[in-house]
N, C-alpha and C positions, 0 to 999 in steps of 0.2 A: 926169326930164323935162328937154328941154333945152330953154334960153331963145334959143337960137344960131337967129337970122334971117337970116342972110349963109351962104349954103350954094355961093359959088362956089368955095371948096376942098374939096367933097368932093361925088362926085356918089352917088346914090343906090343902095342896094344891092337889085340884080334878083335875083340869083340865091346860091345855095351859094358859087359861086365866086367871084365879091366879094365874100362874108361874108367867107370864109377867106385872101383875098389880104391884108387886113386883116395878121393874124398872121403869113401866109408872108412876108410883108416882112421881119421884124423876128427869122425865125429864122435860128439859127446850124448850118453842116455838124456833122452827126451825129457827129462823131470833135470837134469841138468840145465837147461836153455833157457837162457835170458836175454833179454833187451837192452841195449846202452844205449842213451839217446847226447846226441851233441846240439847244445840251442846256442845258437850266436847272434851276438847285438852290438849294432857299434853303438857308443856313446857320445853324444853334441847338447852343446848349451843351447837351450832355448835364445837364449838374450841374444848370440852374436852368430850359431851355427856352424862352430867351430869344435870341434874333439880338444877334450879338456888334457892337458898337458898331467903327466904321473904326479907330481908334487907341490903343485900351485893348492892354494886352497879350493877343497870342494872337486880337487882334482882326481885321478883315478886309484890313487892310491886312500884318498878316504872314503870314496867308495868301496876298496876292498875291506877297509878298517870299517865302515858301518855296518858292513853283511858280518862281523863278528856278533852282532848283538843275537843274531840266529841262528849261533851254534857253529858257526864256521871257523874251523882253526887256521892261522895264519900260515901262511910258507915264507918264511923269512930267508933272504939270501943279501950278506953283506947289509944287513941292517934297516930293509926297505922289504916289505911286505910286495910279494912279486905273484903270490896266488893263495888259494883258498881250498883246505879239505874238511869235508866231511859226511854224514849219513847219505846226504842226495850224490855223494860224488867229488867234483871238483872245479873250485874256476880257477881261471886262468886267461891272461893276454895274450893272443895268438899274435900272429906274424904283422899281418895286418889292422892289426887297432882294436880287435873286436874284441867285446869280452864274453866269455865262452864258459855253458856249464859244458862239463863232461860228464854226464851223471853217471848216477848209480847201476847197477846190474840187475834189473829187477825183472820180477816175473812175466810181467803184462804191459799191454799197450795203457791200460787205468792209471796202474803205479805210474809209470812213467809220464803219463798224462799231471798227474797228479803234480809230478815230480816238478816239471818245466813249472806248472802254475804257484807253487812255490815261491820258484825261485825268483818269477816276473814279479810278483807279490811281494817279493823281499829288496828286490831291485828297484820298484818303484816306490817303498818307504823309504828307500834311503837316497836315494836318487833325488825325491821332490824335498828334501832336508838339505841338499847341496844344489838346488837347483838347475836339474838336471829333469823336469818334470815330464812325462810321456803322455801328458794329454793332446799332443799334438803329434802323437806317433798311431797308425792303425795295425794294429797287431793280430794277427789272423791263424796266428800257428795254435792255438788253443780249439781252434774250432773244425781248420784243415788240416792241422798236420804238417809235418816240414815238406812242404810242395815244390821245392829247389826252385828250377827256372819258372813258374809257375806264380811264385809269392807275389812278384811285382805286380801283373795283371790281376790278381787278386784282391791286394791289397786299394789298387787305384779302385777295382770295382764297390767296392766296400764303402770307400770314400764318398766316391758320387754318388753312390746310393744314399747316403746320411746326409750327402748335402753338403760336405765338410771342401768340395771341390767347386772351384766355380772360374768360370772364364776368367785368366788372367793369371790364377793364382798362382803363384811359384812352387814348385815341388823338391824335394829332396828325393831322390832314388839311392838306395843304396842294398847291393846286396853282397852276397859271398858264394863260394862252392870249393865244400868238404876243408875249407880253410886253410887254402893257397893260392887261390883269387879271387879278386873283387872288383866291384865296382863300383862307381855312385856320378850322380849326374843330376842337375838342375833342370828342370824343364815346366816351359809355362803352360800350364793344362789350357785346354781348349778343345772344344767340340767340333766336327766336322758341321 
């Protein structure tokens, strides 16, 4: 509800086509339009299942320091490397833990396809170098696409299907949405 009493800057909408004038204002020529894709991952140590602290060794900050070897220029703030730019975009530590590309602006759903596998690719050489290894992680966004509330039952299906799931087993759940909540949750798989 709006509290706005002064309506001589805008006059009232009759029809469809003052709705929509609204937006055609504000759009850009079609050979203009791109894509920005945002991919987030939290980070845990295989050994103990724990999110590694910014400056312990192997911690998040030489994570950022090893994704330099692939072009990524550092963001330095007060002497401690705090994110990452370049050609794909940007990373960065969001609110909650994750670490986050922001990519590039690119033409297509490829590029951008392209983009994310990258960067997973770059994450997990430098990542299994600090042991942080993702072979115990099932990652699905390569084949689905950012499916939001949808990854987790994805992901778990993915799992059992390989096998990788088996009565008893303990799970890590953890996910986000648009990168101001989250959640994560331990749970012992089991079949009905």
């Amino acid at each position: 509800m709006t509290t706005r009493t002064d309506d001589r800057y805008s006059s009232p909408i009759e029809n469809r086509a003052d709705l929509l004038s609204v937006f055609e204002g504000g759009e850009k020529p079609s050979d203009d339009w791109r894509i920005g894709t945002e991919h987030e991952k939290f980070v845990y140590r295989t050994a103990d299942h724990r999110a590694p602290s910014y400056d312990e060794p192997g911690g998040i900050r030489d994570l950022l320091t090893g994704l330099t070897e692939f072009g990524w220029e550092p963001v330095v703030e007060n002497g401690n490397v705090i994110a990452l730019k370049g050609k794909d975009g940007n990373v960065s530590l969001e609110p909650a833990g994750q670490f986050e590309l922001s990519g590039a602006a690119l033409k297509n759903l490829h590029e951008t396809c392209s983009e994310a596998a990258r960067h997973l690719n770059q994450c997990k050489t430098v990542g299994e170098r600090l042991e942080l290894p993702t072979e115990r992680v099932i990652n699905c966004v390569d084949r689905y696409g950012n499916s939001s509330a949808a990854t987790l039952p994805i992901a778990l299906g993915e799992a059992h299907a390989q096998g990788r799931l088996s009565p008893g087993t303990r799970v890590l759940l953890s996910t986000f949405g648009a990168g101001f909540t989250w959640g994560a949750a331990v749970v012992e798989w089991g079949l009905p």
